[in-house]
C-alpha positions in Angstrom: 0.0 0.0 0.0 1.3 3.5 -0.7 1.0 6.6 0.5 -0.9 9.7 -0.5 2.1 11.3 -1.7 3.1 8.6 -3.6 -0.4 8.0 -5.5 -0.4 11.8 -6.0 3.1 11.7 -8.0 2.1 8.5 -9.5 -1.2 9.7 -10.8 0.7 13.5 -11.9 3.0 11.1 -14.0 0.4 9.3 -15.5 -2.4 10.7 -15.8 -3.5 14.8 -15.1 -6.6 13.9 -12.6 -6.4 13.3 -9.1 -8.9 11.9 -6.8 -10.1 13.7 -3.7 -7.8 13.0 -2.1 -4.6 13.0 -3.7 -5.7 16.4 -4.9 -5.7 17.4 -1.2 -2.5 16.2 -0.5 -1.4 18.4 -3.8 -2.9 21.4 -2.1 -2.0 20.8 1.3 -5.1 20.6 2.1 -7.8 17.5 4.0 -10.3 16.0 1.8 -12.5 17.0 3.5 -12.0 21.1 3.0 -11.8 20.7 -0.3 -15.6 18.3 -0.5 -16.7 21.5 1.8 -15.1 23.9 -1.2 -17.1 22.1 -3.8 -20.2 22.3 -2.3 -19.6 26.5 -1.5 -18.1 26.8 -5.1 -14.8 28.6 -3.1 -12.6 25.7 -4.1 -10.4 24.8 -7.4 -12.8 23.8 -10.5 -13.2 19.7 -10.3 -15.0 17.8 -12.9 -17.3 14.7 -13.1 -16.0 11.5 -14.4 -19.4 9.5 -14.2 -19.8 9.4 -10.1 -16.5 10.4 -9.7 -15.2 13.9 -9.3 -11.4 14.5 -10.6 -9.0 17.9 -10.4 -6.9 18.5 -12.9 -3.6 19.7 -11.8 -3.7 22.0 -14.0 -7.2 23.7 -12.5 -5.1 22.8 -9.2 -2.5 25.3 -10.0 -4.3 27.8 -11.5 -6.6 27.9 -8.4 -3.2 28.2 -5.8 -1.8 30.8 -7.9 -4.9 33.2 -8.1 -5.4 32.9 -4.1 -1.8 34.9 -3.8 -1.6 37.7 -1.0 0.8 40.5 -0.5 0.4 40.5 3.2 -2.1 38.7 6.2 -3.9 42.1 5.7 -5.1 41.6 2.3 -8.2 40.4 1.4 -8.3 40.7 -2.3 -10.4 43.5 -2.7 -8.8 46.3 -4.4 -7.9 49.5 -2.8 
């Protein structure tokens, strides 16, 4: 059995979609925040493969990237 870690890098070499929960592990993140961002719309896009929901890392990275801050202060509103 392996890790997350290891599934996540496995699954980045072969294929673009993670699970759940090896998008979570990607992120930094528990499962369970980002099944909470789905249902609030606040998280990384995800798509539907049948019953199964998938993140491309690309949406993954796109996602981290636009939720960059200048300071602890900043909430992303402009000034």
């Amino acid at each position: 059995m392996t890790d997350h870690g290891t599934r996540a890098a496995e699954a980045r070499k072969g294929s673009p979609f993670l699970s759940t929960q090896q998008a979570a592990f990607y992120l930094g993140l528990s499962a369970r925040t980002l099944e909470k961002m789905r249902l609030t719309g606040n998280g990384p896009r995800f798509r539907k493969h049948g019953r199964y929901v998938r993140y491309h890392i690309a949406d993954l990275d796109a996602w981290s990237e636009g939720r960059g801050k200048g300071s602890t202060a900043d909430d992303g509103e402009p000034s």
